[in-house]
N, C-alpha and C positions, 0 to 999 in steps of 0.2 A: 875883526873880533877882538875884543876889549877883555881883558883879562883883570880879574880883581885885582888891587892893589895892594891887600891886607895879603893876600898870600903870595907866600914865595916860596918857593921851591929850592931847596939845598939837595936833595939826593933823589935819585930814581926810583926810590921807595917812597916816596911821597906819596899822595894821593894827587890824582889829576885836578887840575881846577874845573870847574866851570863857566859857564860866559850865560849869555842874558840873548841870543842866540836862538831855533829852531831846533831839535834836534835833524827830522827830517828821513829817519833812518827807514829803509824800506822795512814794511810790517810785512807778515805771510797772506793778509787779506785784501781781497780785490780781486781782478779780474788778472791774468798770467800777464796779461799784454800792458797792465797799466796799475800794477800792485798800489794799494798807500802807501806814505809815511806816515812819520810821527808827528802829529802836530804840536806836540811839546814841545818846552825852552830845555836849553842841555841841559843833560842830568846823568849821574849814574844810575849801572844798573841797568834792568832788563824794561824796554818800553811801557807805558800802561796801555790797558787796552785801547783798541779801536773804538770811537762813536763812531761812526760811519753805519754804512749797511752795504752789499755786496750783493750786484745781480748772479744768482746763484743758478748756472744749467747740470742737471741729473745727467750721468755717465750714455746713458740709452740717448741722450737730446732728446728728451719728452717736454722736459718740463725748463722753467725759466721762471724763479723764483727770487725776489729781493728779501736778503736774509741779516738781520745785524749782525756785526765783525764778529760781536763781543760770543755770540753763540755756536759763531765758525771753530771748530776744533780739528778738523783737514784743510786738508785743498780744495778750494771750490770746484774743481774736475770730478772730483769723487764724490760728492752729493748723489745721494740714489731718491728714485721717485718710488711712488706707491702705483706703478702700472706693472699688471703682472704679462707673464711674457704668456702667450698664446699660439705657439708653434708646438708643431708635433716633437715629441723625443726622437730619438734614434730607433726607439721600440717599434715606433709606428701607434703606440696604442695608448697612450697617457700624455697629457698637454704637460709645459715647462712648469707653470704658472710661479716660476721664478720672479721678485721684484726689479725693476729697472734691469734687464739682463741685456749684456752685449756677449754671449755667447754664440758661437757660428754653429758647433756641433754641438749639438744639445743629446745629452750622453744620457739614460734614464739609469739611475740611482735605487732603483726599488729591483725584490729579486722578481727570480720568475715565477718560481713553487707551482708549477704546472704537474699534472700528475705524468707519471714518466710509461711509456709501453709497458713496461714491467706492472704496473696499478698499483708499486709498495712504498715507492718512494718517488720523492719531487726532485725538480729541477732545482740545483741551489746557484747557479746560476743569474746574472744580471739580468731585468728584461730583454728581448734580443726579439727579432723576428724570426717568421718559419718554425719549422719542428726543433724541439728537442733532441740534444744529444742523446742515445741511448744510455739507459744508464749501465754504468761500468761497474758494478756489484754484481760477482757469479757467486756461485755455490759449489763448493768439491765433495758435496756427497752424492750418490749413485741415485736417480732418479726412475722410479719403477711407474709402470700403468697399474690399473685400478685393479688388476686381478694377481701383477706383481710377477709374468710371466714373459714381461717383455721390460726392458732395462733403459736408461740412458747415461753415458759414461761422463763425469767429471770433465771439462769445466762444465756448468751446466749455468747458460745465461739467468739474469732475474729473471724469473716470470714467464720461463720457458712451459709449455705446455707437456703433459704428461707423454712418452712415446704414442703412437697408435700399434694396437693390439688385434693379432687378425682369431684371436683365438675366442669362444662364445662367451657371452655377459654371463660373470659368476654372482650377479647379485640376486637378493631373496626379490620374488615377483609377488604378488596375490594371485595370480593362478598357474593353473598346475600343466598349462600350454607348453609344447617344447619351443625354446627361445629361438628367435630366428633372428636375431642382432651379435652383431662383434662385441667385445669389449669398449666402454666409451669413458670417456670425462665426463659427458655432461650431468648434472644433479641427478635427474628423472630419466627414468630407463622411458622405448620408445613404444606408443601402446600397443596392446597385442592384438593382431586384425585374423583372429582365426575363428569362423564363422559359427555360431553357437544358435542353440534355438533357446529363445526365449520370450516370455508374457508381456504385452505391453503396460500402460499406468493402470488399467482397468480391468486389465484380465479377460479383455474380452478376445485375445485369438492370440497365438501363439506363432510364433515367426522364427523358422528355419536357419535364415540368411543374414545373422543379426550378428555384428564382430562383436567381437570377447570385449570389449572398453566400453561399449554402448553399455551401461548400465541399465538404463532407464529409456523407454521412445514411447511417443505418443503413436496409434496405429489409424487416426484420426476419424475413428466412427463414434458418433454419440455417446458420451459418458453414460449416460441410464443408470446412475445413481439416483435414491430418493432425497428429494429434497428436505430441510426441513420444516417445512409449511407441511408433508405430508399428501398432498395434492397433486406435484409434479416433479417431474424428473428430470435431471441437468441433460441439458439438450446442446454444451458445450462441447468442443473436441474432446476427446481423450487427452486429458490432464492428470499433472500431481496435484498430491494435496487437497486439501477442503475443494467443495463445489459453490461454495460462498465465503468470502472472508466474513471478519466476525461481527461489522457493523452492518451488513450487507444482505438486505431484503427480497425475497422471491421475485420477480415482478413478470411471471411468464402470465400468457391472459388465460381470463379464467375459464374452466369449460362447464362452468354449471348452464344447462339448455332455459330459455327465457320461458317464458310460461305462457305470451304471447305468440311469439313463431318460430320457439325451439331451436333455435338457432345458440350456438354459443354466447357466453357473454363478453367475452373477448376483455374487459376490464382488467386490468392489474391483479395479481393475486391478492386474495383478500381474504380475511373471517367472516363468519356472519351472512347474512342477505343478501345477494347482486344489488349494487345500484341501479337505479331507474336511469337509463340513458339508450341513445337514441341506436337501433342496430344498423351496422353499416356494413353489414354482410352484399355481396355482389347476389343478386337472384335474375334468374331470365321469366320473364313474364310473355304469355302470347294469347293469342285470341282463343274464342273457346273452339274454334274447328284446329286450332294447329298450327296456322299456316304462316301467321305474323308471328314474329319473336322480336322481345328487346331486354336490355340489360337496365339495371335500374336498382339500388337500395332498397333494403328491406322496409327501411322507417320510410321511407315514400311508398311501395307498394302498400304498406299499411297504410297511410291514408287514402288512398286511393281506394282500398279494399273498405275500408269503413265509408266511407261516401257511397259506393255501390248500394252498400250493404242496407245504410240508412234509407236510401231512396225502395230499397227492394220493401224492408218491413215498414215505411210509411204506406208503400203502398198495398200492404198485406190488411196495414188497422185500416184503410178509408174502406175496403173489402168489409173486413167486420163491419163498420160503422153502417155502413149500407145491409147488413142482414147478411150478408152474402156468406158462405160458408170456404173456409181456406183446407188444405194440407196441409197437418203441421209437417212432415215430410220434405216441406215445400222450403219451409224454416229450417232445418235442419241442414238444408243441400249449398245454405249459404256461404258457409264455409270454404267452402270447394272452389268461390271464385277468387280468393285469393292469388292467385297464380295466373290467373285467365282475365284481368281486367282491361285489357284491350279489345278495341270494338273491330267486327271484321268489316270487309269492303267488299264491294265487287266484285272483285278477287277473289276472294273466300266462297262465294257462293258458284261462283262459276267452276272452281275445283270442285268444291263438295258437289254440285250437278255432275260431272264429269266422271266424276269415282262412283256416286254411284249408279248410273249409266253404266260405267265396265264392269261392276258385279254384278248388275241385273242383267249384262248380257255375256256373262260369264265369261271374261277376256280376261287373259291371264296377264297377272302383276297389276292387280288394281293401283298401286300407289308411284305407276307410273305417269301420273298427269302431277306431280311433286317435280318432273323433269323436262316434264315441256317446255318451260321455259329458260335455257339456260342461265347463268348469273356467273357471267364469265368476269374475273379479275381487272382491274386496271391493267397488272401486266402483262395478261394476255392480251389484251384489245392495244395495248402500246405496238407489242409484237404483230399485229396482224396488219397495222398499219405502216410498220417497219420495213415488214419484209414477208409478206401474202402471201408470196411462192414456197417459204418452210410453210406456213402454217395451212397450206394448203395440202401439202405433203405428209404431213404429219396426221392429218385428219382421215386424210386418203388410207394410207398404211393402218391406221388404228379403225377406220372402219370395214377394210378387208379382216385386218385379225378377228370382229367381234361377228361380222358372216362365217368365217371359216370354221370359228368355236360352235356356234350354233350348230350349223351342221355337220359338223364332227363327230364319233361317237364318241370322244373321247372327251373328259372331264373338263379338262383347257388347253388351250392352246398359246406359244408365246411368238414374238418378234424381236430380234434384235436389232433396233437402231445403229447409224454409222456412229462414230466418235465424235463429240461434238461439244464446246466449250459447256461451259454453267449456267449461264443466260438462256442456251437453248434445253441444255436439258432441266433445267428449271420451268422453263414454258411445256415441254413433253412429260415432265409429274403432272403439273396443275391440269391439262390436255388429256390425262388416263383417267382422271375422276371422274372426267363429266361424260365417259364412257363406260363407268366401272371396273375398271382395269387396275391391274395392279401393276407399279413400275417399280427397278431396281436397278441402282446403281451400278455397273463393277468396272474391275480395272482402275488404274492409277491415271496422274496427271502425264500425261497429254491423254492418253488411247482409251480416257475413262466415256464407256456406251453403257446405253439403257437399255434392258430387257423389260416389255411391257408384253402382261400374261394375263388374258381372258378367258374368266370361268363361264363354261355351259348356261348355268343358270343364274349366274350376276351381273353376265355385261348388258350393256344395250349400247340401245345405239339415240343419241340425242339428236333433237327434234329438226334445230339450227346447228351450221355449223358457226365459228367464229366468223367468218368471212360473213355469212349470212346475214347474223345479227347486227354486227355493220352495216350492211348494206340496206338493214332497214332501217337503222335509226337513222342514216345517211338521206331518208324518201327514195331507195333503192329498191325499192318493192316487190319482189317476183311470185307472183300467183300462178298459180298451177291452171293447165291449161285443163281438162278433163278431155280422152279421147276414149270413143265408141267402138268397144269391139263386139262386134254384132254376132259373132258364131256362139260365143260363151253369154252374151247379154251382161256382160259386168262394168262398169264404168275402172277406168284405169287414169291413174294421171301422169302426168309426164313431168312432176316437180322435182326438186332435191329428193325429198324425203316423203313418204305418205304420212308419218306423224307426225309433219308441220299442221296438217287439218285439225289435230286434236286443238292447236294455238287459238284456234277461231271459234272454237266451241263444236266441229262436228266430230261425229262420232261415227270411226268406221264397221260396218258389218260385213260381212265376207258371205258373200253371195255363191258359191257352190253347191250349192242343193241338198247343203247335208243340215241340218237343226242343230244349233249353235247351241241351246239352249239343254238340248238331251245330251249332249255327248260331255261324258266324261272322261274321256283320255286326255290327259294333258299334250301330249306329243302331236295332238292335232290342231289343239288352239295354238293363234294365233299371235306373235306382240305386235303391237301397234306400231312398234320402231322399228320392223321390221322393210326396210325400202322398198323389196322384191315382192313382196305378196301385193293382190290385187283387192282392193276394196269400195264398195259403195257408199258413200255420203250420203249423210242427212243431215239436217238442219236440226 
């Protein structure tokens, strides 16, 4: 190194020379392991900055950034990044989100201010996991119950509960019940269940057993307020308050009678006129002997009845047109087929023969050929092909009872059945009708039996039994043999029943030598359902 030659140095106070030289002097910038120097010529004085730039890594080692010297104002160690930390505090319950953080035990910094068991004051407290400390604030005055007869002595924790007092609740009630509660804390005393009589929403019946807090109950029979349309009456439960809110229109149907077939109009409630529309009332329509029935709307029996009707008085005017002289009478009786526009059958006529036959020969219960033919249930005919042996039984027993009542003096007579599930004694109701019998239930599950009770003058005895009727419609057919008893001269047969013959169209007479037709005692005619009596056939 070359030192100027213009300067020289005489004392130690001089100022240092310089040389033409590098300075070289380590800078604070760069990497720890391989800092700069100065790339200046010697000089006094403090370095000029760094040009350079310096790979710069964030405290966490996230990040690895080349940063110029000149901007370095630390140690390149201590550069922080912008990633926030993402681990749990020590709370457990709020993240770091600390920047560049090398923290192991992430300590939470915010309090707790959780409300304390006492419910007056908070937790002042760091966040922390688990419960709260109790809070450590008492009170040193004397702590009384609500009636002030029972005490609690100093210290008295925060937020300690009033003593419990075994003596009766001294506060004001709305009624005048004797109190049957202790003394309590709670706001509202507990309500009073001491049984009172009182009116339901509508006044319609008054009720013994009703507690003292029940203000108000519905007793749920029809309100039967008037509505106000005027027309109809609230047909809702037993309610408070109005029987229609205030935008809210009647709409029960209406009962003005049609002018055609008086039937209700059934339409929406309304002002003014029925509308014209179609009635859809349920009516049973049958032939004009009786004997068919069907169910059918009223606006189809009316056309039906008008179609009759048309063809009757077309053919009343080709009468006139022809000279011929009518009954208006005749016209008048039109009407009347409204209800009867079904055609009879064969059927029909073979009964109406048959009836009247038993009047003209004066056989008592003419409207017993209505029974000759059974019209036994699906679930009987299920049952009899289930299981033959009850329902064989059961017919057996029920036709001893309806012999026994007959000849009884007494009014009727009963049977009670063993115990027997639902199924059977559901088959043993439907089985007492078609005998006239009347059946009843008693007793409980399991040991629940049927008592069936035949009157004198109601039962009979039907024509087929179940079995039977199967067997015919099976081509099971069993005709009666007719045998000759030659002393009396009567014919007898040896079938099920003598009034299966009525099934076929004959009609029996009872051949004892006495005039059927003069005697008026009842107690010597005859029924036809009778099995035991003996009688002669005719065609």
């Amino acid at each position: 190194m070359k030192l100027d030659d213009n300067v020289k140095r005489t004392s130690c106070l001089d100022p240092v020379p310089t040389c033409s030289a590098v300075c070289e002097k380590q800078l604070k910038c760069g990497q720890p392991s391989s800092p700069h120097t100065c790339k200046s010529l010697c000089h006094e004085g403090a370095c000029p900055p760094c040009e350079l730039s310096t790979l710069v890594r964030c405290r966490c080692g996230n990040m690895d950034k080349e940063t110029p010297c000149q901007s370095l104002t630390t140690k390149a160690d201590e550069a922080l990044c912008q990633r926030k930390c993402t681990k749990k505090r020590r709370c457990g319950k709020h993240k770091c989100n600390q920047l560049c953080c090398i923290e192991v035990d992430h300590i939470c910094p915010l309090p707790c201010n959780h409300v304390l068991t006492c419910g007056q004051h908070r937790c002042e407290a760091l966040c922390h996991k688990g419960y709260c400390q109790p809070c450590w604030r008492a009170s040193f005055e004397e702590l009384f119950c609500e009636c002030g007869k029972t005490v609690r002595y100093p210290p008295v924790p925060c937020g300690a509960k009033r003593p419990t007092c075994d003596e009766p609740c001294s506060r004001q009630h709305s009624c005048d019940h004797a109190v049957l509660h202790n003394c309590h804390n709670d706001p509202e005393c507990p309500p009073c269940i001491v049984l009172t009589s009182k009116y339901c929403y509508g006044k319609h019946e008054l009720r013994k057993a009703v507690p003292c807090h029940v203000e108000e109950f519905s007793c749920g029979l029809p309100c039967g307020k008037d509505l106000p349309c005027g027309r109809h009456k609230c047909i809702t439960s037993c309610h408070k308050g109005e029987c229609l809110k205030p935008d809210q229109a009647c709409v029960q149907p209406c009962t003005n009678p049609r002018s055609i077939c008086g039937h209700p109009c059934n339409s929406p409630c309304h002002d003014g006129d029925c509308p014209d529309t179609l009635c859809k009332v349920k009516i049973t329509v049958t032939c004009a002997c009786g004997h068919r029935s069907t169910s059918r709307t009223c606006c189809e029996n009316n056309k039906e009845y008008q179609r009759i009707a048309t063809s009757i008085l077309a053919s009343k005017m080709a009468e006139v047109q022809l000279g011929k002289s009518i009954d208006l009478q005749d016209m008048q009786k039109v009407h009347k087929l409204s209800l009867k526009t079904l055609e009879c059958i064969e059927e029909c006529r073979v009964i109406d023969r048959q009836r009247k036959l038993s009047i003209g020969l004066q056989i008592r219960n003419p409207d017993l050929t209505a029974k000759l033919t059974p019209r036994y249930s699906d679930f009987m005919r299920s049952w009899g092909k289930k299981d033959p042996r009850f329902c064989k039984h059961v017919h057996d027993r029920l036709t001893e009872l309806v012999q026994l009542a007959k000849q009884s003096k007494q009014k009727s007579r009963s049977y009670s059945f063993e115990t027997m599930n639902r199924d059977k004694r559901q088959f043993v109701h439907e089985y007492c009708e078609h005998f006239g019998c009347e059946s009843v239930a008693y007793d409980a599950e399991p040991k629940r039996n049927i008592v069936a009770t035949a009157q004198r003058d109601k039962a009979w005895l039907p024509s087929y039994s179940l079995l039977e009727v199967l067997q015919r419609e099976s081509g099971q057919r069993k005709v009666p043999v007719p045998t000759m008893n030659m002393k009396k001269g009567l014919v007898q047969l040896s079938g099920p029943s003598s009034a299966s013959a009525w099934s076929t169209g004959m009609v029996p007479v009872k051949l004892s030598g006495t005039n059927n037709s003069s005697s008026s005692d009842s107690s010597k005619q005859q029924t036809p359902a009778s099995s035991s009596s003996t009688y002669d056939y005719f065609d």
